[in-house]
C-alpha positions in Angstrom: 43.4 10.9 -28.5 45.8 13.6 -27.2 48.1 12.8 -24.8 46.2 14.5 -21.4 48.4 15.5 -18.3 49.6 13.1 -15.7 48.1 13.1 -12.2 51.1 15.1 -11.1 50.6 17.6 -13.7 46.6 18.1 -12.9 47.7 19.0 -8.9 50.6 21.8 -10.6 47.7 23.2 -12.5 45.2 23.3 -10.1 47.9 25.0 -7.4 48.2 27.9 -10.0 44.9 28.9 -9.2 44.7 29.0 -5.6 44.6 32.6 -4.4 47.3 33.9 -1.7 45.8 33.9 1.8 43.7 31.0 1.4 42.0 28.0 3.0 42.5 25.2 1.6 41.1 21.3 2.2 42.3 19.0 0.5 41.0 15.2 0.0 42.5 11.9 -0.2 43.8 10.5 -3.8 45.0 13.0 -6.3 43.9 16.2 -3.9 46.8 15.4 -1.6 49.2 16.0 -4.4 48.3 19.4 -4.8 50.5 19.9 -1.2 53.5 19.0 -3.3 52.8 21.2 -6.2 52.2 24.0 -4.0 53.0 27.5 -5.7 56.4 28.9 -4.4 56.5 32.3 -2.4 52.3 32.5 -2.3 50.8 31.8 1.3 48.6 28.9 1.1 47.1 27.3 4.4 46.2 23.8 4.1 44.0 22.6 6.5 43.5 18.5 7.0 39.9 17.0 8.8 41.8 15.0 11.1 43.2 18.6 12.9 45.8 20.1 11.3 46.2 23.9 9.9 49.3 25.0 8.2 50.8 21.3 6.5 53.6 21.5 4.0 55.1 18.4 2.7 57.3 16.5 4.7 60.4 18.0 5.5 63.2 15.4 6.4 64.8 17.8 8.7 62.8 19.0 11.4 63.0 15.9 13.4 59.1 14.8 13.3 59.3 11.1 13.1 56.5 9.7 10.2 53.6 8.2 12.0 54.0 11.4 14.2 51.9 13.8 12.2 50.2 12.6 8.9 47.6 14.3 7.2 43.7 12.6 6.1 45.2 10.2 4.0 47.3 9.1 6.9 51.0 10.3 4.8 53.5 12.2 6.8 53.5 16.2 6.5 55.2 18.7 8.6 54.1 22.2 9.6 54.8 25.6 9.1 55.5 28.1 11.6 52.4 29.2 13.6 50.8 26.0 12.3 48.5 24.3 14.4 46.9 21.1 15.6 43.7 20.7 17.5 40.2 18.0 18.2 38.5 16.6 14.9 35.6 18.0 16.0 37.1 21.8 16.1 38.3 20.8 12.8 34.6 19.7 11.6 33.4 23.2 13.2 35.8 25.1 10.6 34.5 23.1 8.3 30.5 23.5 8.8 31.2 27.0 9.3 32.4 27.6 5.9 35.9 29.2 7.1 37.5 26.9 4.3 38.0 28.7 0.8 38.2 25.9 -0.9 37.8 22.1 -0.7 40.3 20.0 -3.6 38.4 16.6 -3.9 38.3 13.1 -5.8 35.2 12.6 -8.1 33.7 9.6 -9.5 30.9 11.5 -11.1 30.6 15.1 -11.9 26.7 15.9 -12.8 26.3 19.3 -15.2 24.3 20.9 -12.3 27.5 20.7 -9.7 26.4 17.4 -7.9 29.3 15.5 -6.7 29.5 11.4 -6.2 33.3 10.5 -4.8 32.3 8.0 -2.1 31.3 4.5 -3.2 31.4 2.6 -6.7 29.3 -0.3 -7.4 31.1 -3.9 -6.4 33.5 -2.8 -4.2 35.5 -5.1 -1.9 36.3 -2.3 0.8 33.2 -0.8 2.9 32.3 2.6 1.7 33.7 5.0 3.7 32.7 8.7 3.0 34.6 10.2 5.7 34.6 13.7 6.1 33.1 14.8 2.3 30.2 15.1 2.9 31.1 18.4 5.2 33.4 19.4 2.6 31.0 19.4 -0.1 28.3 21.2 2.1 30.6 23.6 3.9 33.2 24.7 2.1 32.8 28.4 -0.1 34.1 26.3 -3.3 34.5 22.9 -4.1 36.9 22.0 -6.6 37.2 18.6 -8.6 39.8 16.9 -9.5 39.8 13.5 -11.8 40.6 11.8 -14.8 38.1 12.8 -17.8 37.3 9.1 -18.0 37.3 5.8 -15.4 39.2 3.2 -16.3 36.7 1.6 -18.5 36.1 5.1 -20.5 33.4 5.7 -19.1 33.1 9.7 -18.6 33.1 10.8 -14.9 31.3 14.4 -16.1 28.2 13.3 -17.0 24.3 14.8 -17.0 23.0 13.4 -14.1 24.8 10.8 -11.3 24.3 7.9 -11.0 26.6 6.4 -8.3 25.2 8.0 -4.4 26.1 11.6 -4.0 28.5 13.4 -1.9 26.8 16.8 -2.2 24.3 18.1 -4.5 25.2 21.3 -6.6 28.7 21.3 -4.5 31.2 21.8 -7.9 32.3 25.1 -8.7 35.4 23.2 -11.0 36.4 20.5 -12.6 40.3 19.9 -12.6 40.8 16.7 -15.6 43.8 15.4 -17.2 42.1 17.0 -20.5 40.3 20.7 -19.4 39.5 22.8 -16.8 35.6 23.2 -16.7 34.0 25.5 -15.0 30.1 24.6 -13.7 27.9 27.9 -14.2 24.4 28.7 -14.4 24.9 28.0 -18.3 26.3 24.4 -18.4 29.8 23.1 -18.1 32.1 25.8 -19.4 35.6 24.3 -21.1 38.1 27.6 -19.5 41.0 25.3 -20.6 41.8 22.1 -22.7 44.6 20.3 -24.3 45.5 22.1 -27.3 45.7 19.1 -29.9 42.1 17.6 -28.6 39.2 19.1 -30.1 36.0 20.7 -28.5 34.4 17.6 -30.4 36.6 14.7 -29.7 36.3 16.4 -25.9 32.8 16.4 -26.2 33.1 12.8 -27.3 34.8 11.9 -24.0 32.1 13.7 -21.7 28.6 12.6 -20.9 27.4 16.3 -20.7 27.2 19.3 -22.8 30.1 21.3 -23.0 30.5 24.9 -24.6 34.1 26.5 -24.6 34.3 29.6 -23.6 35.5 32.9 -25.5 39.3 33.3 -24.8 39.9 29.5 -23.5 43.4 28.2 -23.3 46.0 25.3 -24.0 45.9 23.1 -20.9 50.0 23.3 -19.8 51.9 21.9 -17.2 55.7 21.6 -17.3 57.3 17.8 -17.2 57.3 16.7 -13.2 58.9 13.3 -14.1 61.3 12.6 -11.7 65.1 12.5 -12.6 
């Protein structure tokens, strides 16, 4: 199988595509990766459940100490001028009254129809915890996945129907893997990007749903982000 991008790589990507001016929640795991991945010179404001608005990635120099301010997945951030901070519960208002653009979140399971399961797998040691998803899922103007094509046991996370408990129903606009860009549409899951050197059939392969690639797609790119 083709090499697919590394986690790194999927946040870069999925950055490019976040217009200027907007909203932008993003959840614990591979979603908080996007902050350092950020385009350069476009305005983005990130917004975190736990009461921030305006975070950037921590910024050594402007004297915020690191269990001062941390974002949902309790990692230190910083602000940016006219940032602000404020009650989870205001924070939960922005978010049930759809004034976020988009929401960036973990998946275990995509389903074909947009339903999103991110909250609890089967024979876990930890209590499930769904945290603030739920409200994401249901109150954000687009939802945005982000995974792996596969789980650790191959498995395919895009699949026909869920079968782990669901986050939201319908909620997926996108699907951001280390293999494609999918877009969910009235149509089935649309392939808008994939690696170059995997085929639509060894994709297909890798997927538990139908996939149909779309008229004009593109190679899946992201420049090397190992550090050096």
């Amino acid at each position: 199988m083709a090499d697919g991008l590394t986690r790194n790589q999927m946040a870069w990507r999925l950055g490019r595509d976040i217009a200027e001016g907007s909203y932008v929640n993003l959840g614990v795991g591979i979603p908080l990766l996007v902050l350092d991945h950020a385009p350069g010179g476009r305005e983005i404001i990130f917004h975190s459940e736990n009461g921030v608005l305006g975070m950037k990635p921590k910024d050594e120099t402007d004297g915020i100490l690191p269990d001062d301010l941390t974002n949902a997945g309790k990692q230190p951030v910083s602000l940016v001028p006219g940032a602000a901070m404020f009650h989870h519960a205001d924070s939960f208002i922005m978010i049930r009254g759809g004034h976020v653009d988009i929401a960036v979140l973990g998946a275990y399971q995509v389903a074909e129809n947009g339903d999103l399961a991110n909250w609890r797998l089967p024979g876990s040691p930890t209590a499930p915890a769904v945290g603030g998803a739920m409200d994401l899922a249901a109150g954000a103007r687009n939802v945005w996945a982000i995974c792996e094509h596969t789980g650790r046991d191959g498995a395919p996370k895009i699949v026909r129907e869920c079968t782990l408990p669901l986050t939201g129903p319908g909620s997926v606009n996108r699907i951001y893997t280390d293999l494609a860009i999918i877009d969910v549409t009235p149509d089935g899951l649309v392939v808008r990007e994939k690696i170059e050197t995997l085929s639509l059939e060894d994709l297909q392969a890798l997927s538990g749903a139908p996939l149909t690639l779309a008229n004009g797609w593109r190679p899946l790119e992201a420049p090397d982000l190992t550090p050096h």
